[in-house]
DRENPARO-236852 format. One line per field, with one value per atom (N, C-alpha, C): x, y, z; atom name. Coordinates in nm, 3 decimals, padded with zeros to 5 digits. Each point is the difference from the previous one (the first is absolute). Example, Ala and Ser with C-alpha at 12.3 -4.5 7.8 and 13.67 -1.06 7.14 Angstrom:
% DRENPARO-236852
u (01.319, -00.089, 00.090, -00.035, 00.082, -00.077);
v (-00.569, 00.119, 00.120, 00.105, 00.119, 00.109);
w (00.780, 00.000, 00.000, -00.072, 00.006, 00.073);
atome (N, CA, C, N, CA, C);
***
This chain:
% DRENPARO-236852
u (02.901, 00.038, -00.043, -00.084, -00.033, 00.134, -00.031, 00.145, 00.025, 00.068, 00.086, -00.123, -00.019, -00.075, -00.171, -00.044, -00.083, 00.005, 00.106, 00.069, -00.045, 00.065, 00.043, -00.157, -00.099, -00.077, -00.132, -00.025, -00.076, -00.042, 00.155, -00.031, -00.043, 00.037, -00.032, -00.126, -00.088, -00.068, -00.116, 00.029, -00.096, 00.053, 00.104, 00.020, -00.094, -00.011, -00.108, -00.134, -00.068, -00.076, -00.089, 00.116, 00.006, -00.006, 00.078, -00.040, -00.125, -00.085, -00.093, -00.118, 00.016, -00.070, 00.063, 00.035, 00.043, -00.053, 00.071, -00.032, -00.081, -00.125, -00.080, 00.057, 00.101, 00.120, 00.043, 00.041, 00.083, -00.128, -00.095, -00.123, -00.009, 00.035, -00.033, 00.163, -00.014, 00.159, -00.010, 00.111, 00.022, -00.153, -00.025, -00.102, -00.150, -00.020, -00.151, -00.061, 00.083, -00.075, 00.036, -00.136, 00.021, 00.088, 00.093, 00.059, -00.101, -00.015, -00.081, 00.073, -00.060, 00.043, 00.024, 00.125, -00.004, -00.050, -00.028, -00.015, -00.134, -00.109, -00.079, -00.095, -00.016, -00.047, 00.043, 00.111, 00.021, -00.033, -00.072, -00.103, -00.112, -00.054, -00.096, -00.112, -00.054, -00.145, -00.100, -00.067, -00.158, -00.101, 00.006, -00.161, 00.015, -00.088, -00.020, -00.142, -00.037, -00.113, -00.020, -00.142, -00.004, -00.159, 00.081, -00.036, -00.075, 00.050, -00.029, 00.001, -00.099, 00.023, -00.116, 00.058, -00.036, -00.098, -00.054, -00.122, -00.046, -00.089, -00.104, 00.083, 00.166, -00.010, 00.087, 00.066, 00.020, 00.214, 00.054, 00.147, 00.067, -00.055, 00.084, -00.134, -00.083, -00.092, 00.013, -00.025, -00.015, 00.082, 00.099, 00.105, -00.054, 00.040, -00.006, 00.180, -00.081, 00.205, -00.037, 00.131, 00.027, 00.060, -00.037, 00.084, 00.086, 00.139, 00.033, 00.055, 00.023, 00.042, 00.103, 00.083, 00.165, 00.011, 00.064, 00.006, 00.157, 00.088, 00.122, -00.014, 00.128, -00.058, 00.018, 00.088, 00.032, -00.155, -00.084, -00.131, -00.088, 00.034, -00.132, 00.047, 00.106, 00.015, -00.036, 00.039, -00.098, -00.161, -00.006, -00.167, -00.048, 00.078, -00.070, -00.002, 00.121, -00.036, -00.084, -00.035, -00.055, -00.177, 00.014, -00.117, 00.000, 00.094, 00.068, 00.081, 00.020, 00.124, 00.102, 00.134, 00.091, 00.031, 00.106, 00.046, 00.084, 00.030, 00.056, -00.058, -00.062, -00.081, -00.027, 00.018, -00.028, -00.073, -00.099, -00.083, -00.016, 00.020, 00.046, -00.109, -00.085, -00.124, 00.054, 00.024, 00.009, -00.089, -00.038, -00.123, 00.041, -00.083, 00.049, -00.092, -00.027, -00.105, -00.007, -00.124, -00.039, 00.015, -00.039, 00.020, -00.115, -00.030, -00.138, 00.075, 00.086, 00.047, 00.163, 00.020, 00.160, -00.009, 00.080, 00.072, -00.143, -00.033, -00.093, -00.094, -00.071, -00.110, -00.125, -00.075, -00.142, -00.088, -00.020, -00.124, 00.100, -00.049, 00.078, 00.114, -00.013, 00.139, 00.143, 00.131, 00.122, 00.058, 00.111, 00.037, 00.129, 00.024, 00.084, 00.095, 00.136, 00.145, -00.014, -00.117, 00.019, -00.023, 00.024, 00.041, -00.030, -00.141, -00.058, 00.015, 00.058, 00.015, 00.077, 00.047, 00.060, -00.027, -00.052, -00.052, 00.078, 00.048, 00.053, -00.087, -00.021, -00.070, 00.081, 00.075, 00.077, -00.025, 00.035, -00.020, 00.122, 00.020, 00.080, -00.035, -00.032, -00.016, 00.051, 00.139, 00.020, 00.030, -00.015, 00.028, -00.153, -00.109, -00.111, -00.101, -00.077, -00.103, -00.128, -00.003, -00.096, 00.072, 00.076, 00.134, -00.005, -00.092, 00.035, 00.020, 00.071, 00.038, -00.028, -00.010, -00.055, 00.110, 00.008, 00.093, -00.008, -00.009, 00.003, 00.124, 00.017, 00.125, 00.045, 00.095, 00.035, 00.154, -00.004, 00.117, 00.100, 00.123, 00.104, 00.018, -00.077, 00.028, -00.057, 00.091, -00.091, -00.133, -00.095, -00.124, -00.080, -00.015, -00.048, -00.113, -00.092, -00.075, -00.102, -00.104, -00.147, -00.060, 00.001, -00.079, -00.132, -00.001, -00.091, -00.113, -00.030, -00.166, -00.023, 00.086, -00.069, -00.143, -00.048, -00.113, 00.060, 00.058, 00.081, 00.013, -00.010, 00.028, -00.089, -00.080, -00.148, -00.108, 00.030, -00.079, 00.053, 00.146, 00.064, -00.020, -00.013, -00.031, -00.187, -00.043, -00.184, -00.010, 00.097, -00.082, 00.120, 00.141, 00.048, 00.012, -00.015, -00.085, 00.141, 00.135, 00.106, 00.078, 00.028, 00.117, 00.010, -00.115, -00.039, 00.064, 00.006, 00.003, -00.122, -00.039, -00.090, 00.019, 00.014, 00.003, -00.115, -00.102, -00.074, -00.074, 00.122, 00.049, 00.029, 00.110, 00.079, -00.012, -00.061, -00.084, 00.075, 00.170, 00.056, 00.006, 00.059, 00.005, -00.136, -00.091, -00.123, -00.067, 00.040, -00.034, 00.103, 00.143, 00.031, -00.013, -00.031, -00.039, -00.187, -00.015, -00.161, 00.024, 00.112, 00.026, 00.098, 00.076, 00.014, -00.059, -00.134, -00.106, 00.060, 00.106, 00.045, -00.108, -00.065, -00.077, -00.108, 00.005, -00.133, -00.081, -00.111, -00.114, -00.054, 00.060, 00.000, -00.041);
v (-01.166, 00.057, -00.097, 00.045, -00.103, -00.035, -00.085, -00.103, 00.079, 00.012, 00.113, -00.028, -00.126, -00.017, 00.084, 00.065, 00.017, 00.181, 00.007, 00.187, 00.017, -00.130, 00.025, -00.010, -00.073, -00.089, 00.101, 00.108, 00.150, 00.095, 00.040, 00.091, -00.075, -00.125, -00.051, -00.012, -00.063, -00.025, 00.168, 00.092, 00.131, 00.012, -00.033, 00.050, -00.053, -00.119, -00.086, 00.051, 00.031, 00.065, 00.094, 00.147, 00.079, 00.025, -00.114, -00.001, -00.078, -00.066, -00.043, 00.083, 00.163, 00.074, 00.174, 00.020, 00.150, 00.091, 00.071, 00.093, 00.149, 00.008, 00.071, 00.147, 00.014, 00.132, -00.059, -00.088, -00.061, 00.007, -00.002, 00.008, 00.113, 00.146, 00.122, 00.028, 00.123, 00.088, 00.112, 00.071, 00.112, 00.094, 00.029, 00.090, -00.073, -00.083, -00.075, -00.064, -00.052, -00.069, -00.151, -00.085, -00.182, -00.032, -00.104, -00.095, -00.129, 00.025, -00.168, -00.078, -00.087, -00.138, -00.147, -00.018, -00.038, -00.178, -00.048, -00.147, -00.015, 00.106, -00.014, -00.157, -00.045, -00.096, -00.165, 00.044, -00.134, 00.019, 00.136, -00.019, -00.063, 00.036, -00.085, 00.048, -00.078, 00.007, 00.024, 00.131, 00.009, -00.048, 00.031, -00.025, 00.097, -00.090, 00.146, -00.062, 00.191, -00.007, 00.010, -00.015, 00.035, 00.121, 00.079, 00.121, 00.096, -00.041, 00.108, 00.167, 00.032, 00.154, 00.078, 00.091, 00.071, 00.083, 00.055, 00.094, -00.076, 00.065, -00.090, 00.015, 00.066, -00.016, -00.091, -00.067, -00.152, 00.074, -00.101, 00.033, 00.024, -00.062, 00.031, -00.062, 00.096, -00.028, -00.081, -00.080, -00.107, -00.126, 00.004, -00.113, -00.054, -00.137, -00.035, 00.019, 00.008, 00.033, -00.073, -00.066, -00.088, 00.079, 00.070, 00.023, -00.106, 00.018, -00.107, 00.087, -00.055, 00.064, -00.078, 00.026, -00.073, 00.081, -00.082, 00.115, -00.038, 00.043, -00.043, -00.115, -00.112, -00.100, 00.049, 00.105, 00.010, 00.066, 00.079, 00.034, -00.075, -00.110, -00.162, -00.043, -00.003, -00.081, 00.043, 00.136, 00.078, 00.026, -00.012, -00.021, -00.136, -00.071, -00.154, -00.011, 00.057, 00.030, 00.088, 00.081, 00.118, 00.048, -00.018, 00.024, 00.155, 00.031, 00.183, -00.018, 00.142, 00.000, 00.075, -00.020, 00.052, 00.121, 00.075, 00.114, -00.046, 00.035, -00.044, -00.092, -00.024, -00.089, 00.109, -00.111, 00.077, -00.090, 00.043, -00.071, 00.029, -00.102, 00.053, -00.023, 00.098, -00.040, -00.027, -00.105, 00.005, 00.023, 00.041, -00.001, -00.066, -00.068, -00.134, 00.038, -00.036, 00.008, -00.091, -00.047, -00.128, -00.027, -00.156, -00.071, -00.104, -00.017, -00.116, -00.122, 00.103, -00.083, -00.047, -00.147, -00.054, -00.097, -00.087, -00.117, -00.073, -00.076, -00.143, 00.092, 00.129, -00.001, 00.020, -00.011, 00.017, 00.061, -00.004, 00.100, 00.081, 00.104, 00.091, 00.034, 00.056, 00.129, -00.073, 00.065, -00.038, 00.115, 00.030, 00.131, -00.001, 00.118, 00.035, 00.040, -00.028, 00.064, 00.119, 00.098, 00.151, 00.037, 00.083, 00.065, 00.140, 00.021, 00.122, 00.129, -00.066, 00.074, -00.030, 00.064, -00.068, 00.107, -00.085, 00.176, -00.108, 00.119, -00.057, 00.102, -00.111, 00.053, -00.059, 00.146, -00.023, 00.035, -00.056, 00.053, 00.033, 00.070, 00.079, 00.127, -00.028, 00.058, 00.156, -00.010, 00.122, 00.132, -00.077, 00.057, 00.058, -00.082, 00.014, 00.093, 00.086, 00.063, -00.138, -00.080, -00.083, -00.134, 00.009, -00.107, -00.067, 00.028, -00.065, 00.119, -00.062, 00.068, -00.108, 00.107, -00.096, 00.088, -00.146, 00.070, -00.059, 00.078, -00.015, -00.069, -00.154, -00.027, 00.010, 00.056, -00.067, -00.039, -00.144, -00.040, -00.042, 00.099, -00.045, 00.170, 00.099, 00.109, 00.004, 00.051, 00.079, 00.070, 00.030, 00.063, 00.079, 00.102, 00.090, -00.064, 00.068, -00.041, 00.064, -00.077, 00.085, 00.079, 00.130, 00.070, -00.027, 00.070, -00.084, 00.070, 00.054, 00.003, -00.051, -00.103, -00.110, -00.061, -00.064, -00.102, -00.128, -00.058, -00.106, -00.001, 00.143, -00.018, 00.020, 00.088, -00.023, -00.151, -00.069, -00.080, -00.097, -00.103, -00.084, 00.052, 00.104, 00.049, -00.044, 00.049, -00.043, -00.159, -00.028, -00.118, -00.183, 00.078, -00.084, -00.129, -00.088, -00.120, 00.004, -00.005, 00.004, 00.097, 00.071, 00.079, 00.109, 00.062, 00.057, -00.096, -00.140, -00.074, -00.079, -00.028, -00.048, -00.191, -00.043, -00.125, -00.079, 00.069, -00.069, -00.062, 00.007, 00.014, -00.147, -00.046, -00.095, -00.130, -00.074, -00.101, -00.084, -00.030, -00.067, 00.140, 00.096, 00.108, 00.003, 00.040, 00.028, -00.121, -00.136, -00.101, 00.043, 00.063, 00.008, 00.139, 00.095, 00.132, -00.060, -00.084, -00.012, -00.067, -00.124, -00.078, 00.123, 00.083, 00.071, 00.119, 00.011, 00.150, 00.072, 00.023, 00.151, 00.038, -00.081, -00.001, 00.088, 00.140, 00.087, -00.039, -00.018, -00.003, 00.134, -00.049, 00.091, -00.027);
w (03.377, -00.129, -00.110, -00.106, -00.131, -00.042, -00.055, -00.106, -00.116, -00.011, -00.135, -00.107, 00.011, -00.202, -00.002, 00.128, 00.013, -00.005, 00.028, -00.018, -00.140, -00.088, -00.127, -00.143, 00.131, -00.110, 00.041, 00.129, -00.036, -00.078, 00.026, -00.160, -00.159, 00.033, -00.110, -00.092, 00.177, -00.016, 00.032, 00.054, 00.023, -00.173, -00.082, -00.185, -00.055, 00.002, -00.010, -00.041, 00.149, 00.047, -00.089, 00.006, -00.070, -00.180, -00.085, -00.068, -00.110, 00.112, -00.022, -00.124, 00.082, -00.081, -00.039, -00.078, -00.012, 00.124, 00.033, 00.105, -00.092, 00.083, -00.094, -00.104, 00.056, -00.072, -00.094, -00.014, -00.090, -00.163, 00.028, -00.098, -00.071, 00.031, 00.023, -00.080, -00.062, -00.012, 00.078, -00.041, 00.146, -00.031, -00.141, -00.007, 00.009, 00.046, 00.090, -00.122, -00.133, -00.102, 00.025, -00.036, 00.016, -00.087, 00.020, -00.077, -00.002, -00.154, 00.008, 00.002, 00.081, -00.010, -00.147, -00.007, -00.136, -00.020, 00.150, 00.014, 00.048, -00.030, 00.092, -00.053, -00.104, -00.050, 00.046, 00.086, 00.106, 00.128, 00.041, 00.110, 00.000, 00.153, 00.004, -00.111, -00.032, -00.132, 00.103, 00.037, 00.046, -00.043, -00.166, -00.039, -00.148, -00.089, -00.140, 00.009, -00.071, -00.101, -00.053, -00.092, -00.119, -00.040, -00.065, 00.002, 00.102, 00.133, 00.111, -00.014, 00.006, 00.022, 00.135, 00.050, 00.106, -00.026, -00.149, -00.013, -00.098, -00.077, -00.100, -00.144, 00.002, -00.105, -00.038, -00.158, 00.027, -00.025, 00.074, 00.026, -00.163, -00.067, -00.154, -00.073, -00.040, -00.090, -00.132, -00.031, -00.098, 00.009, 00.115, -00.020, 00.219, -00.030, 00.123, 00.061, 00.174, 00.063, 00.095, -00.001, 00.179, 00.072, 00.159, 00.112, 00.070, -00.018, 00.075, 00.140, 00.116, 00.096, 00.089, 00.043, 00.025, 00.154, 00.115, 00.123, 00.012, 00.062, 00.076, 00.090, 00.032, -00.006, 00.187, 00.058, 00.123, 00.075, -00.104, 00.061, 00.012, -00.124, 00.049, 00.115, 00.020, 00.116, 00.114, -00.001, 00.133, 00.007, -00.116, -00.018, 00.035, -00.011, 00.061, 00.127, 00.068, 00.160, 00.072, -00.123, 00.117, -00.097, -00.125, -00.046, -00.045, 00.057, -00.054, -00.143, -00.056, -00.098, 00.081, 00.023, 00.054, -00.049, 00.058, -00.010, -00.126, -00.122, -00.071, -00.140, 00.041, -00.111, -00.159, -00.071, -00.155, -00.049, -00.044, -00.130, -00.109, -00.131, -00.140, -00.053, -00.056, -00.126, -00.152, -00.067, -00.126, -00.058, -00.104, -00.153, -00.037, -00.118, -00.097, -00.144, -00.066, -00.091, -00.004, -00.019, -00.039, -00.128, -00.059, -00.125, 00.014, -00.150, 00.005, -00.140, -00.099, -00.121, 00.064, 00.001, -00.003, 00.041, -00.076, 00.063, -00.051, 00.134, -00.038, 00.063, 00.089, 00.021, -00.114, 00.104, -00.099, 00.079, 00.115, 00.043, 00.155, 00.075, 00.080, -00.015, 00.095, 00.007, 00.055, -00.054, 00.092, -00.032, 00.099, -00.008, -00.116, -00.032, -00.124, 00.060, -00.028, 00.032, -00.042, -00.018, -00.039, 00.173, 00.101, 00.124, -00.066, 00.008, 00.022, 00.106, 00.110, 00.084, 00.153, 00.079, 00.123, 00.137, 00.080, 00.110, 00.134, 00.096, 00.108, 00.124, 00.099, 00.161, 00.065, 00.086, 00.094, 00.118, 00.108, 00.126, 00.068, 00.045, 00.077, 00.100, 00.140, 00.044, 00.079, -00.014, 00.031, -00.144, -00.121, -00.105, -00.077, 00.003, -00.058, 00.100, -00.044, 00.072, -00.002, 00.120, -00.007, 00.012, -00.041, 00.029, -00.146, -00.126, -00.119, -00.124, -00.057, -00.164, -00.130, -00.105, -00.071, -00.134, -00.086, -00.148, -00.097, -00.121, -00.138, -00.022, -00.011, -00.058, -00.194, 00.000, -00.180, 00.060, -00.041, -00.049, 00.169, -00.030, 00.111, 00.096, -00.102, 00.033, 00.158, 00.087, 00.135, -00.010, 00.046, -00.035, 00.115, -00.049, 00.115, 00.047, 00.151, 00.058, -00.078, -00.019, -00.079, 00.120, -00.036, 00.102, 00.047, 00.196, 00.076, -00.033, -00.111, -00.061, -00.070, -00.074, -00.089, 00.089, -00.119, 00.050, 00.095, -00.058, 00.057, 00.177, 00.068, 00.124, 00.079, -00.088, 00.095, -00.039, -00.115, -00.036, 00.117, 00.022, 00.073, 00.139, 00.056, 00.161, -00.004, -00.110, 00.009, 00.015, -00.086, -00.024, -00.037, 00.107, 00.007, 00.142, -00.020, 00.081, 00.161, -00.070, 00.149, -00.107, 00.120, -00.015, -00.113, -00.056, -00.131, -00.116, 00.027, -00.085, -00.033, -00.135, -00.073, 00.012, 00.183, -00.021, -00.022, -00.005, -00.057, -00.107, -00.115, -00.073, -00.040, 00.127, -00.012, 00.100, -00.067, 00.069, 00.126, -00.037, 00.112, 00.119, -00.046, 00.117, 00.029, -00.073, 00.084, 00.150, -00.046, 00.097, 00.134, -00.007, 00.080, 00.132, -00.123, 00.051, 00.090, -00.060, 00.053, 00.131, 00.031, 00.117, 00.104, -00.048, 00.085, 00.037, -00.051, 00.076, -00.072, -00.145, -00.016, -00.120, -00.071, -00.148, 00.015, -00.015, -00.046, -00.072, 00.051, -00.118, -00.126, -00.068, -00.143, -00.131);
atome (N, CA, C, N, CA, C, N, CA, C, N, CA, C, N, CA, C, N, CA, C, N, CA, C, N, CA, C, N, CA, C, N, CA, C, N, CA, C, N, CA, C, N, CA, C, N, CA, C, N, CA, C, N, CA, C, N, CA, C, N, CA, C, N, CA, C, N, CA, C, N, CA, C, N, CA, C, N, CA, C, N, CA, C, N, CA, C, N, CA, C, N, CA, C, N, CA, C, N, CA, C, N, CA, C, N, CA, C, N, CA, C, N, CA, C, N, CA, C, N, CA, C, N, CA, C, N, CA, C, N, CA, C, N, CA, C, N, CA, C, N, CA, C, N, CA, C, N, CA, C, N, CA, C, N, CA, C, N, CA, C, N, CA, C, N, CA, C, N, CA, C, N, CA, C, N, CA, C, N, CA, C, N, CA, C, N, CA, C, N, CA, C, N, CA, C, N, CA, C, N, CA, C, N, CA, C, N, CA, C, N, CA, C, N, CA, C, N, CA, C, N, CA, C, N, CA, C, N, CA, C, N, CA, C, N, CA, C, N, CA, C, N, CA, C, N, CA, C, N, CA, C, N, CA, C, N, CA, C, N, CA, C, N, CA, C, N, CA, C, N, CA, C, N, CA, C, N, CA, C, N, CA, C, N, CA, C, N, CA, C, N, CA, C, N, CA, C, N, CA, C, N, CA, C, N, CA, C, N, CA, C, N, CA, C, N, CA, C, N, CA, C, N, CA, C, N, CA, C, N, CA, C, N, CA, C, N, CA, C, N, CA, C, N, CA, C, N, CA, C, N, CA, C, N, CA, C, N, CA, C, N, CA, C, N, CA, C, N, CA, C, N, CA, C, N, CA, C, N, CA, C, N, CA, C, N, CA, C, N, CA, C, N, CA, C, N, CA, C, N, CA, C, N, CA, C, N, CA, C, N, CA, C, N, CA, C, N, CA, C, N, CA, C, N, CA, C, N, CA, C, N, CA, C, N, CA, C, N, CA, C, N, CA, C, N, CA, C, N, CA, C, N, CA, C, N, CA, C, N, CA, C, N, CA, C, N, CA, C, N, CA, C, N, CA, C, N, CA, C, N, CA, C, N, CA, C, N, CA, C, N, CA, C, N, CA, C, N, CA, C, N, CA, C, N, CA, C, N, CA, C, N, CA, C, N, CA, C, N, CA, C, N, CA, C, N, CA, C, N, CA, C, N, CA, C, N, CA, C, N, CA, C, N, CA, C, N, CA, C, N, CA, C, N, CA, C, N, CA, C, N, CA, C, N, CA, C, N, CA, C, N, CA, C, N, CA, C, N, CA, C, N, CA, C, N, CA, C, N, CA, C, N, CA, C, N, CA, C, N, CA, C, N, CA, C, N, CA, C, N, CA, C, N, CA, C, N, CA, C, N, CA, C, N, CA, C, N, CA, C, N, CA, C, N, CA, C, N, CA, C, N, CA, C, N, CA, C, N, CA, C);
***
């Protein structure tokens, strides 16, 4: 028979465990819209760019934008073991606008506290056709799923490097997606 403190220090520790990362419901309301995440800016940092866009035309014509991109810190961690994104994983795209006038610079860009925009890629496999969703965030509001004829889901299935994710993208993930065989060439 274990010693009592070990009855007691289980559940503790399976609580533990558990709240490491929201259970993928807990993300969702009863009617299938995301709750954004309101801390996502103390996740892990992937990678930004600057003025990335997917067709020839430019993301906000006349102004420069930084992508920044943020993952959950419970899906890096499974991504470092396995070179996959887990069941669960969210990735946050911020917009930024860029800035060239402030402070002491004088020549390039730094990004502007203006937040042009906020897009979330989620994975969830028994909820998503394909196992990912993707959403228009504003603000704190819940937000429906953008329907699966956007561009967005056929572009990331063409031409996303793991997991219809764009790690190639993101230079520390990409070294690891490349050491574990998962990194599409894209």
């Amino acid at each position: 028979m274990p010693p009592a403190r070990m009855i007691y220090a289980l559940p503790l520790l399976l609580w533990l465990g558990a709240a490491a990362a929201p259970a993928p419901d807990a993300r969702f309301t009863p009617d299938g819209r995301f709750r954004p995440p309101t801390d996502y800016r103390e996740w892990v940092f992937l990678s930004s760019g600057l003025d990335m866009a997917y067709t020839d035309a430019p993301a906000a014509a006349g102004h420069k934008v930084f992508d920044n991109v943020f993952v959950d810190p419970a899906a890096w961690t499974a991504f470092k073991r396995t070179g996959h994104w887990p069941d669960g994983t969210v990735f946050i795209l911020e917009n930024r606008l860029g800035a060239t006038q402030g402070s002491i610079n004088r020549r390039g860009h730094f990004q502007s506290a203006e937040v042009l925009g906020v897009e979330a890629h989620v994975r969830d496999d028994a909820r998503f056709k394909g196992g990912w969703g993707f959403f228009a965030l504003s603000g704190e509001t819940p937000a429906e799923q953008i329907p699966y004829g956007a561009a967005c889901y056929a572009c990331h299935e063409a031409h996303g490097a793991v997991d219809t994710s764009f790690t190639q993208f993101y230079p520390v993930a990409r070294g690891i997606a490349e050491k574990a065989g998962t990194l599409k060439d894209r």
